[in-house]
C-alpha positions as CSV (number, residue, x, y, z in Angstrom):
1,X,-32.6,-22.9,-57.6
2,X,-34.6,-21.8,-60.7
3,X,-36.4,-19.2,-58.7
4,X,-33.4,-17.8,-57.8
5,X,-31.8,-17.9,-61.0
6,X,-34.6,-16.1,-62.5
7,X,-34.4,-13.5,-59.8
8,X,-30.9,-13.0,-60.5
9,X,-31.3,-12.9,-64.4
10,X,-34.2,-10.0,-64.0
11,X,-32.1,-8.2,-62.0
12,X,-29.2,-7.8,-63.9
13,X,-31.3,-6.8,-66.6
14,X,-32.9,-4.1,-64.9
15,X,-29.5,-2.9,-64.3
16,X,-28.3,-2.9,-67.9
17,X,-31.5,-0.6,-68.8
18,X,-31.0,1.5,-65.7
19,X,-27.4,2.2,-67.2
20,X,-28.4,3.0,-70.9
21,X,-31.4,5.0,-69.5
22,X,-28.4,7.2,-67.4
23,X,-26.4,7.4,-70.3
24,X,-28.9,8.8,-72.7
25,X,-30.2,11.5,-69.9
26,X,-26.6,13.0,-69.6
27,X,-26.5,12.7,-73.6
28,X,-29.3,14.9,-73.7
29,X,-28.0,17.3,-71.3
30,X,-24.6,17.7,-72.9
31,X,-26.5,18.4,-76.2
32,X,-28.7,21.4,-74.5
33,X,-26.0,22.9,-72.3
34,X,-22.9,22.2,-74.3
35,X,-23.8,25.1,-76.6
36,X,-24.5,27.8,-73.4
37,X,-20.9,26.3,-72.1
38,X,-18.9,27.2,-75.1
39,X,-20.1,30.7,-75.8
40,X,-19.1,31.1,-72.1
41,X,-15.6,30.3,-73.1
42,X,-15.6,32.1,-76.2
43,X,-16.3,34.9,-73.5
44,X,-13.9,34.1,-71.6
45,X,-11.0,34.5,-73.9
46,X,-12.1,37.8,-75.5
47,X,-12.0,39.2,-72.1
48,X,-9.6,42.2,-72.2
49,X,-8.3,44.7,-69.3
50,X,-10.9,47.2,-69.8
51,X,-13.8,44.9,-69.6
52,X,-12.3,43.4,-66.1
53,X,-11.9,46.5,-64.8
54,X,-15.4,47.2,-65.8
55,X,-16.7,44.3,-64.2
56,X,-14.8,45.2,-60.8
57,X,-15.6,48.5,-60.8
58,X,-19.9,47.2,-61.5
59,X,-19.1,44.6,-58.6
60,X,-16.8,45.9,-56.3
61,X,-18.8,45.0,-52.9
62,X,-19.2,41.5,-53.9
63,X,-16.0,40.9,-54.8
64,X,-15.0,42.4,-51.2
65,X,-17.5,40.9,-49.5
66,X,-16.5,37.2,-51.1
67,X,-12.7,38.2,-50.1
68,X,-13.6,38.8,-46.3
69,X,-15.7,35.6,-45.9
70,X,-12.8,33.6,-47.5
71,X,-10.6,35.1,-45.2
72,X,-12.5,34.3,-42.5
73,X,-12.7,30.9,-43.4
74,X,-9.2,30.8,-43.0
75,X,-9.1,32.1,-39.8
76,X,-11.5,29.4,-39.0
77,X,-9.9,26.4,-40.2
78,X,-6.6,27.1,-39.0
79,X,-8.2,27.8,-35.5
80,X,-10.3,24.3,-35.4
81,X,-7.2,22.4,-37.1
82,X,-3.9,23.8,-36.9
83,X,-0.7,23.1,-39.1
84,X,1.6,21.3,-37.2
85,X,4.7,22.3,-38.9
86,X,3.7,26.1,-39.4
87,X,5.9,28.7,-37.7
88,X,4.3,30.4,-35.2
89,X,5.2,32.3,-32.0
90,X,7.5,29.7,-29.0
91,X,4.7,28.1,-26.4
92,X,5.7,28.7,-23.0
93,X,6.7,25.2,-21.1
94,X,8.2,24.6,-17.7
95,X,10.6,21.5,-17.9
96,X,13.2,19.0,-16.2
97,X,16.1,16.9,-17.0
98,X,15.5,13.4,-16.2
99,X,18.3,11.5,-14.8
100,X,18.5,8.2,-13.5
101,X,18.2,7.3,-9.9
102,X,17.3,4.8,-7.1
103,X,13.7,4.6,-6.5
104,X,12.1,2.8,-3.8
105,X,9.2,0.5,-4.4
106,X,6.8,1.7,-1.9
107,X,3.6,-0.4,-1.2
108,X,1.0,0.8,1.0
109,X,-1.4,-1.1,3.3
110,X,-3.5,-0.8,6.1
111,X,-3.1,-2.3,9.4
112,X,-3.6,-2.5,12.9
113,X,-1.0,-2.4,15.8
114,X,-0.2,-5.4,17.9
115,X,1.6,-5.6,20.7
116,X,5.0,-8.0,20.5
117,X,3.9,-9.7,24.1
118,X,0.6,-9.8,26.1
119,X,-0.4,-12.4,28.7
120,X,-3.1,-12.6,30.4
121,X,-3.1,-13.0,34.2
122,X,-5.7,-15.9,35.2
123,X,-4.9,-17.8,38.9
124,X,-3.8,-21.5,38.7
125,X,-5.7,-22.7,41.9
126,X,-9.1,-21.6,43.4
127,X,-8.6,-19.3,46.2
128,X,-9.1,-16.1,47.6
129,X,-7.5,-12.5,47.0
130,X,-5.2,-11.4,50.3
131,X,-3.1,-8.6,48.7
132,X,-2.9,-7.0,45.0
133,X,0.6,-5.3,44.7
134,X,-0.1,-4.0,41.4
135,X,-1.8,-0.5,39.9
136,X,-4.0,0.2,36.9
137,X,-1.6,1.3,34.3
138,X,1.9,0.0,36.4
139,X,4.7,-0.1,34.5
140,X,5.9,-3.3,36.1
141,X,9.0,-5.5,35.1
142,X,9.3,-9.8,34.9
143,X,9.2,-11.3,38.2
144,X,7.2,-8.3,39.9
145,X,4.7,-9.8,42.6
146,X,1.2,-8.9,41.4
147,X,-1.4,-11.0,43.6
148,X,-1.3,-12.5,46.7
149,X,-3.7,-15.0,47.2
150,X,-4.6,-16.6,50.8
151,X,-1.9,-18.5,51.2
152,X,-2.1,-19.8,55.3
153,X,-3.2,-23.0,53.7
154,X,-0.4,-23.9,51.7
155,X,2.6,-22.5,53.4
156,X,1.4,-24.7,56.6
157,X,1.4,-27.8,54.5
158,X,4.8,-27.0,53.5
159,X,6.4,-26.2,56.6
160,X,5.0,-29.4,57.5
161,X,6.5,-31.8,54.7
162,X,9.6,-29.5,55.1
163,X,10.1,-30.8,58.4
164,X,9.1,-34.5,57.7
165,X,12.2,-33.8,54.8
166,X,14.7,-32.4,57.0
167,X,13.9,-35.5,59.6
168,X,14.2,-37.9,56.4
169,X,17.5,-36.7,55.6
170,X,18.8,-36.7,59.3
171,X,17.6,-40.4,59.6
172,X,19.5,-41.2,56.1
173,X,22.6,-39.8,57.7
174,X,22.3,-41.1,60.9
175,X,21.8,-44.6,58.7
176,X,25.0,-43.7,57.1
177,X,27.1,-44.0,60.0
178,X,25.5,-47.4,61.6
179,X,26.0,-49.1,58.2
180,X,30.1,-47.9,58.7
181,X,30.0,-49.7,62.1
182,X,27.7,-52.5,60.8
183,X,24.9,-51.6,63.1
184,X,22.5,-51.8,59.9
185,X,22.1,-53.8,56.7
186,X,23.1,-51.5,53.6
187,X,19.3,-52.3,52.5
188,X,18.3,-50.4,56.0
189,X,20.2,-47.7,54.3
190,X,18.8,-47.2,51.1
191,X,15.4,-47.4,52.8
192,X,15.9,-44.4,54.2
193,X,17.0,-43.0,50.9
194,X,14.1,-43.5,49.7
195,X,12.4,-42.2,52.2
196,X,14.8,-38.7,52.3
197,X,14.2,-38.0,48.9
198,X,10.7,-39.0,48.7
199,X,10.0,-36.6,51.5
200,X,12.1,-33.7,49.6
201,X,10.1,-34.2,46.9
202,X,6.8,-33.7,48.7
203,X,8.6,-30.7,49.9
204,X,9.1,-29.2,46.4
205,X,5.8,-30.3,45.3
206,X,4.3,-28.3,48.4
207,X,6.6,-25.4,47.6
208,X,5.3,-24.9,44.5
209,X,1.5,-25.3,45.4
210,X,2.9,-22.4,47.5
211,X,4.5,-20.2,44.5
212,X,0.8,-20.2,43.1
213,X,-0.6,-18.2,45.6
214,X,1.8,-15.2,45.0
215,X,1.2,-14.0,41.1
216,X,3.9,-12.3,39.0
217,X,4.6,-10.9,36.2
218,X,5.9,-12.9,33.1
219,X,7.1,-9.9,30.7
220,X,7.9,-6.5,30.7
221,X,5.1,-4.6,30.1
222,X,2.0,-2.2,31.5
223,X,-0.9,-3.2,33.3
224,X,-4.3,-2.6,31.9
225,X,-7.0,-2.6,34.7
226,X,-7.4,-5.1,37.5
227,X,-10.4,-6.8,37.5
228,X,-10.2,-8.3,41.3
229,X,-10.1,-6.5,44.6
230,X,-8.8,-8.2,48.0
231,X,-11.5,-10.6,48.9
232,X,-12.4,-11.7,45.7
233,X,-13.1,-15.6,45.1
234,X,-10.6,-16.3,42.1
235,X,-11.2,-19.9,40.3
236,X,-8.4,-21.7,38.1
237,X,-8.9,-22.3,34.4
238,X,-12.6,-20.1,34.8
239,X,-12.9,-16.1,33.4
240,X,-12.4,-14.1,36.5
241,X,-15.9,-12.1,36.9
242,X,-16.2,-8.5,39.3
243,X,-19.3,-7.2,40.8
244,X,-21.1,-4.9,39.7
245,X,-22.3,-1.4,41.2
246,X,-23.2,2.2,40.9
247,X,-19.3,2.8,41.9
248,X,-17.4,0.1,40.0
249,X,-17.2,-1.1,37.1
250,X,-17.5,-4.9,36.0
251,X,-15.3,-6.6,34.2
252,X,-15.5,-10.2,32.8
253,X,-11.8,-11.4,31.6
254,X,-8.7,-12.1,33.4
255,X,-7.5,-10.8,37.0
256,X,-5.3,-8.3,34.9
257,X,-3.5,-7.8,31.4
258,X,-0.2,-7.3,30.7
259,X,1.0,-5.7,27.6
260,X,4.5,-5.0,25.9
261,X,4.5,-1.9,24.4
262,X,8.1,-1.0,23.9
263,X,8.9,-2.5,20.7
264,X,5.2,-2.9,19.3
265,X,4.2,-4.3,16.1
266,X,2.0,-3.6,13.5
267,X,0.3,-6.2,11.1
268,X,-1.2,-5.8,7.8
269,X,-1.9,-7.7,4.4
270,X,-0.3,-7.5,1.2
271,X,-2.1,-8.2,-2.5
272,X,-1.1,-11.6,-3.7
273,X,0.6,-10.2,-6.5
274,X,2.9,-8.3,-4.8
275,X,4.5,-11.5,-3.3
276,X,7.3,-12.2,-5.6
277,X,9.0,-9.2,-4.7
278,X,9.0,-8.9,-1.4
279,X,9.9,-12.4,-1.1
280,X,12.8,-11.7,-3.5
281,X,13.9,-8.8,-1.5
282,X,13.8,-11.1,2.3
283,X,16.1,-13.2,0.1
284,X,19.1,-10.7,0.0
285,X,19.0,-10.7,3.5
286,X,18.1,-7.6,4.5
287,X,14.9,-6.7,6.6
288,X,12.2,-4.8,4.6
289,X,11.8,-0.9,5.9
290,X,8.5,0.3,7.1
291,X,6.9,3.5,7.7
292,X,4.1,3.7,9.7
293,X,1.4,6.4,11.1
294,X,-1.3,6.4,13.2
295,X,-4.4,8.5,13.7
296,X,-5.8,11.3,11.2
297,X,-3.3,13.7,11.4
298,X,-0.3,11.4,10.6
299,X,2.4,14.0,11.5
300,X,4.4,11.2,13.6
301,X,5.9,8.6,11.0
302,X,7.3,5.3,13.1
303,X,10.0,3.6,11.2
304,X,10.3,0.1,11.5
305,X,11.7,-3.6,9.7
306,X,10.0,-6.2,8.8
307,X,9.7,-9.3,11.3
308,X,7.7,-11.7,9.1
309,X,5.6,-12.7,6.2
310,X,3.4,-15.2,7.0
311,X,3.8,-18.3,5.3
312,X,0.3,-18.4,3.5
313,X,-1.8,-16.6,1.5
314,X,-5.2,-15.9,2.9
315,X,-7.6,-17.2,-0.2
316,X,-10.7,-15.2,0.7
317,X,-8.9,-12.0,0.3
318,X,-5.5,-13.1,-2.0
319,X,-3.7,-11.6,0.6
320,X,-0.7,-12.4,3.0
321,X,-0.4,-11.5,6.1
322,X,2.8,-9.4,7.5
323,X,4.4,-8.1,11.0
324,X,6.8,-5.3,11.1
325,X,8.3,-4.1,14.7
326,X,8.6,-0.6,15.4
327,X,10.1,1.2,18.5
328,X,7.6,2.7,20.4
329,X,9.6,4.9,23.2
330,X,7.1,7.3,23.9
331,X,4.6,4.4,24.7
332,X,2.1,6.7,22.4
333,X,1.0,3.5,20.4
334,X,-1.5,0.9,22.0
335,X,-2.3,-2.3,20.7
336,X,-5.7,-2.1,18.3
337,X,-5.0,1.2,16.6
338,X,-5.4,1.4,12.8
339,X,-2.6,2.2,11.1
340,X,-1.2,3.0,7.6
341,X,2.0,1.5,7.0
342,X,4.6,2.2,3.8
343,X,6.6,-1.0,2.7
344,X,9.7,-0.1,0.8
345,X,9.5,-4.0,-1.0
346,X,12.9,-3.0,-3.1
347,X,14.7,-0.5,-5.1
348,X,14.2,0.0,-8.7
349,X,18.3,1.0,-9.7
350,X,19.3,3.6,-12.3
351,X,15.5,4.5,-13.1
352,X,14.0,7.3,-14.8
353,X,11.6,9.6,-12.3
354,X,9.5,12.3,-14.2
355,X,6.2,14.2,-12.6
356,X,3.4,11.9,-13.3
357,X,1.6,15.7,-14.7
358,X,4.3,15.5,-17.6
359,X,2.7,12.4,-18.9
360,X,-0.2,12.8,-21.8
361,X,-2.7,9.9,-22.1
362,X,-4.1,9.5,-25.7
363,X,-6.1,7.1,-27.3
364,X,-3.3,5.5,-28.7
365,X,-1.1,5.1,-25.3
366,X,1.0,7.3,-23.1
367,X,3.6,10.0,-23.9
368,X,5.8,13.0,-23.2
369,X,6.7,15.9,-25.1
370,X,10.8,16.0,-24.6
371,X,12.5,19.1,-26.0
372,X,14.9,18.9,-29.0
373,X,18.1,20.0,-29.8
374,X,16.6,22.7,-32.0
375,X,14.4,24.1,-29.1
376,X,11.5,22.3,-30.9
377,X,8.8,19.3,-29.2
378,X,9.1,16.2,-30.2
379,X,6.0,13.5,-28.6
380,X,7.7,10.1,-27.5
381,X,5.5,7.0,-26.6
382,X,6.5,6.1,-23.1
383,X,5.5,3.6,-20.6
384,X,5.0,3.8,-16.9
385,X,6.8,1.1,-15.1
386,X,5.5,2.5,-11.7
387,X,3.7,5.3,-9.9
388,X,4.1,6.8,-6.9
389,X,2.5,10.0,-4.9
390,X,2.8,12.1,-8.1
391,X,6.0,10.7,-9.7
392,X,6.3,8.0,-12.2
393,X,9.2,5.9,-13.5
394,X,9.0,5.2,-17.5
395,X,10.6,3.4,-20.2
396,X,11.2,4.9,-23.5
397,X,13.1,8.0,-22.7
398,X,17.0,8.6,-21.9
399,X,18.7,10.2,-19.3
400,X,19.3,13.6,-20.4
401,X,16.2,13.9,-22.0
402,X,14.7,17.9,-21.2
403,X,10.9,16.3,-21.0
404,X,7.7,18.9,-20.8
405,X,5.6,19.3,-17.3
406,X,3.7,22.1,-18.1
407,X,2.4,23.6,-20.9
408,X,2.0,20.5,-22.9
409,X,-1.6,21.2,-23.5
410,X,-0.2,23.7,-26.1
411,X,1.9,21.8,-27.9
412,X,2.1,19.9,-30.9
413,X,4.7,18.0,-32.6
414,X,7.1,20.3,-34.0
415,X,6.1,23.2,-31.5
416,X,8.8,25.8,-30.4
417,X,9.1,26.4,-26.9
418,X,10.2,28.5,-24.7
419,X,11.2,27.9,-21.1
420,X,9.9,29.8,-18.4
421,X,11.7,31.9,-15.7
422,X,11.6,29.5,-12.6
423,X,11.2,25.9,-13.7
424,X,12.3,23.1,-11.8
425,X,16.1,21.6,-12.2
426,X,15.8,17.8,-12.0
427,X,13.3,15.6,-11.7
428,X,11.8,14.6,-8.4
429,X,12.4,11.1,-6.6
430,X,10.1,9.5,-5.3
431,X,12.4,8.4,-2.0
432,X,11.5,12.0,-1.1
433,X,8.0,11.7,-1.0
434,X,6.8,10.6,2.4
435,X,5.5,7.2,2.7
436,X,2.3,6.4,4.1
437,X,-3.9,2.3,0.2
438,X,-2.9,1.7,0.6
439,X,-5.1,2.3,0.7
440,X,-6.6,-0.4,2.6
441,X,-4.0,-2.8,1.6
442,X,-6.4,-4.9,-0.6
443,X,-7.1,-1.6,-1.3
444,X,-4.2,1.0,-2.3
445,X,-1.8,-0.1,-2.4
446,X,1.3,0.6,-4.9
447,X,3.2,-1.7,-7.2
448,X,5.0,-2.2,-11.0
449,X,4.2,-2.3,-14.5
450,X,0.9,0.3,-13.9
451,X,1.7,-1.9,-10.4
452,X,0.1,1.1,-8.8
């Protein structure tokens, strides 16, 4: 600690002498120039009219030359950093009126159509093709015969137990009457009971082996293509396998598919953090709206509602799954398209829609330039609740405001204006914008508070 001390104490000292050395130096020059300074002012106040003119008539070019730079200067600064509150000529400004309106909170995913029904047609015993009643691409209906399989087999064992039952329930009747005359016990009668309904039974069972040999449709639907041709071996429970040659084309999956295409559905995933609302809005009861389009050029929009939101959330993405049905009339939509679909989650009530261009970013937040009374602009700090395809609902304006789209690079508080010949009337809204990520969904997709 002395060490330090002793630093300490040394220089503080050196500072006291640097400070007496400073004030003897300017001591010195006051002395020398104090003299020179005075007889300038004694100068001074003997000048007299005729010597200033004298002296501007000796340096005239100077004098001009000194005026036009400080002019320039002038120029200058008020170029690089103008005066706010100067008057000046009006800015031109296009402007709107914001009023308050319904706005629909849009969310956009991506997706991929699904269709509502689609079965697969696979045989249920091992047997061989006879007859295919069906085309590739059939429109067919439920309960339209597809397949016939070989079925000399099956219907000959059911004629048979169809007989033995028919001869079971004679012999029961027959039994009936000789227990009324006492020609029987009663327990000879239920015997053949027994035996009547067994043999029905065996009937049934035969009729049904029987219905599996003649294939129909379950559903409504179209036909992909068949796989099978008469003649082909067809196994129960296996994958149903074609030849393959320089005139057909193989296949390995079911005899033939089914499909539903009219209603279809589309699925797609939602962020996690859009949840909330659309579960609040299935709440109220009312199905969610959809808007849908398929393909590049996305000049068709399929409107649809919203069947249901899966009930978890997908962890890897933080996504949930949802269907939406839309009608497909035209048949134009096939299962395994992509598809970007618009979910209108809820309706933001009595909200304030302004061009997202008429908002000004600055390092200090967001704002507008709204029009005064006096014709003057006036910045107010807003903020944006939600964006949407180039309109944006804020807080911190009223209805009635007369806010600034374009031209607002020009102003500064306290600006005049002046409105140019076509401007728009009202403020856009956003229900009018056509809705199509999102985007990928855990990509683009829209939402509140900056939710976009």
């Amino acid at each position: 600690m002395s060490k330090i001390e002793s630093s300490l104490d040394k220089l503080f000292a050196k500072l006291v002498q640097m400070k007496d050395v400073g004030m003897a130096r300017l001591c010195a020059l006051w002395k020398k120039y104090s003299p020179q300074l005075n007889q300038y002012i004694g100068q001074v106040k003997k000048l007299d009219y005729a010597t200033a003119k004298a002296f501007a008539i000796r340096f005239k070019w100077r004098i001009l030359l000194v005026v036009i730079i400080l002019y320039a200067g002038s120029k200058t600064y008020d170029y690089f950093f103008p005066a706010s509150g100067k008057a000046g000529g009006p800015v031109t400004i296009s402007s709107i009126v914001v009023e308050k309106k319904d706005i629909p909170l849009v969310m956009e995913a991506s997706g991929t159509i699904v269709s509502a029904n689609i079965v697969d047609i696979r045989p249920m015993v091992t047997n061989t093709v006879a007859k295919i009643e069906v085309k590739d691409g059939q429109e067919v209906k439920a309960g339209d015969l597809l397949f016939v399989l070989d079925d000399r087999n099956d219907k000959a064992n059911y004629e048979k137990l169809k007989a033995l039952a028919d001869d079971a329930q004679k012999q029961y009747l027959r039994a009936k009457e000789l227990v009324a005359k006492n020609f029987i016990s009663k327990a000879g009668l239920e015997t053949t009971l027994a035996n009547a309904k067994s043999a029905q039974a065996a009937a049934r069972a035969a009729e049904v082996q029987l219905s599996f040999d003649y294939i129909r449709s379950p559903i409504d639907g179209r036909a992909g293509i068949v796989n099978v041709f008469p003649g082909s071996l067809v196994q129960a429970s296996n994958i149903v396998s074609t030849a393959t040659s320089s005139t057909a084309t193989s296949s390995v999956g079911s005899m033939v598919t089914i499909t539903q295409l009219n209603p279809i559905n589309v699925q797609f995933v939602i962020p996690e953090k859009d949840i909330p609302v659309m579960l609040e809005n299935q709440l109220d009861g009312d199905a969610m709206s959809v808007k849908v389009t398929v393909g590049e050029s996305g000049k068709k929009t399929y409107e649809g509602k919203v069947l249901v939101i899966d009930n978890q959330v997908d962890p890897s993405i933080a996504a949930v799954r949802v269907k939406a049905q839309i009608p497909n009339d035209s048949k134009t939509l096939l299962p395994g398209q992509f598809a970007r679909v618009s979910l209108i989650a809820s309706t933001l009530k009595d909200a304030l829609a302004i061009p997202s261009q008429a908002v000004v970013i600055n390092p200090r937040g967001k704002l507008v330039y709204v029009v005064d009374k006096d014709g003057k602009a006036v910045s107010k700090p807003i903020k944006v609740v939600y964006e949407y395809q180039g309109s944006s609902v804020v807080t911190g304006i009223e209805a009635g405001d007369r806010v600034v789209v374009e031209g607002k690079q020009n102003l500064r508080p306290g600006s005049k204006v002046l409105e140019a010949k076509s401007a728009p009337a009202s403020a856009p809204s956003a229900s009018s914008a056509p809705t199509t990520p999102a985007a990928p969904a855990p990509s683009a997709t829209p939402s509140t508070t900056d939710k976009k």
